[in-house]
C-alpha positions as CSV (number, residue, x, y, z in Angstrom):
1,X,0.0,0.0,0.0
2,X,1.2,3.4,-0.7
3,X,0.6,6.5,1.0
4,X,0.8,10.0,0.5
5,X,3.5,11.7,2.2
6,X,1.7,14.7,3.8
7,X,-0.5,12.2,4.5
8,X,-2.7,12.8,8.1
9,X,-5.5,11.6,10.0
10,X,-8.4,13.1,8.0
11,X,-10.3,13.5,11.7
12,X,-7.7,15.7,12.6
13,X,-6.9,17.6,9.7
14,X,-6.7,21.2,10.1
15,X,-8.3,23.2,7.4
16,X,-5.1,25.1,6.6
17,X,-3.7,21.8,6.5
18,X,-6.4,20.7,3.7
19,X,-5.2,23.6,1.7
20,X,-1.8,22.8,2.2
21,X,-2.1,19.1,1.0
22,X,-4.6,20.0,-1.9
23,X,-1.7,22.7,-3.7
24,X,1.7,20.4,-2.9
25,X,3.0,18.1,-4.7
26,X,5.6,15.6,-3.3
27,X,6.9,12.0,-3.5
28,X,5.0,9.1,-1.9
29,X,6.4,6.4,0.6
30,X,6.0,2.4,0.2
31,X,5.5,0.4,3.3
32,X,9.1,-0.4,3.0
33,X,10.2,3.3,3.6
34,X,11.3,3.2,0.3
35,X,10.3,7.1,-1.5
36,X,8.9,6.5,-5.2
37,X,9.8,10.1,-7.4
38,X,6.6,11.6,-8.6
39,X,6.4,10.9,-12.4
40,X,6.1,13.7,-15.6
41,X,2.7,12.2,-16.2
42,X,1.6,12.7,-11.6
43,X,3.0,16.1,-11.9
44,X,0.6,16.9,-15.3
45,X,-2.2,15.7,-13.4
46,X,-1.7,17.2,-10.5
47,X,-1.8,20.9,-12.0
48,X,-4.8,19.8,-13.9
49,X,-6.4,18.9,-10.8
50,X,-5.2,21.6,-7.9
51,X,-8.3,24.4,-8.9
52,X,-10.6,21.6,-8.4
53,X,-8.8,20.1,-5.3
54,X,-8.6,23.8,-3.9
55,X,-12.5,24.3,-4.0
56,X,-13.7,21.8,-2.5
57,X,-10.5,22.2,0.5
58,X,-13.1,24.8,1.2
59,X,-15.0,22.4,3.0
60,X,-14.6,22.4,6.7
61,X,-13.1,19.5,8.6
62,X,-15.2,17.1,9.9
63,X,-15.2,18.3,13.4
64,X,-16.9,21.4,13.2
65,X,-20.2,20.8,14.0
66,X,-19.8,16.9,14.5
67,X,-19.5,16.5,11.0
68,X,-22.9,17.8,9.7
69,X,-21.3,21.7,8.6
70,X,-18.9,19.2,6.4
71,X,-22.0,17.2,4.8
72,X,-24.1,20.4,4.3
73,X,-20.9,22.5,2.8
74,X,-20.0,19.4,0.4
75,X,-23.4,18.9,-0.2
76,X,-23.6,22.7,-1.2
77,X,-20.6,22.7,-3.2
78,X,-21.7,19.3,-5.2
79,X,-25.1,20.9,-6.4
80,X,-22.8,24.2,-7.9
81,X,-20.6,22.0,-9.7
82,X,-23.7,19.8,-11.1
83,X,-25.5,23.2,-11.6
84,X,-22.4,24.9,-13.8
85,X,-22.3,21.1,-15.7
């Protein structure tokens, strides 16, 4: 299994932290410690991707409000995107 280096408990997650995570771009680590390079074709997507991954770090972490601000914000934010579609 491989995980994200900046990787965090999501529970925990700050929201500056979500911002942080959504624009960066690093390597990942194996369960052997071993760190795999990010690839041309990662990096392409990535940049495709950060606007999207930056709106919806806009939602709150999930505990504010024991999880339900979270749910209506995503929610909220789903409907737009569908809407603009």
């Amino acid at each position: 299994m491989v995980k994200h280096f900046l990787q965090g408990d999501s529970a925990s997650m700050s929201w500056g932290y979500q911002f942080k995570s959504a624009t960066m771009l690093g390597p990942t680590i194996d369960d052997d410690g071993a760190i795999d390079e990010v690839t041309a074709t990662e990096a392409l997507m990535h940049f495709l991707q950060v606007p999207w991954k930056v709106i919806f770090a806009t939602i709150p972490p999930r505990r504010y409000g024991g999880g339900w601000v979270a749910f209506v914000v995503a929610l909220a934010e789903i409907g737009i995107v569908t809407f603009v579609v």
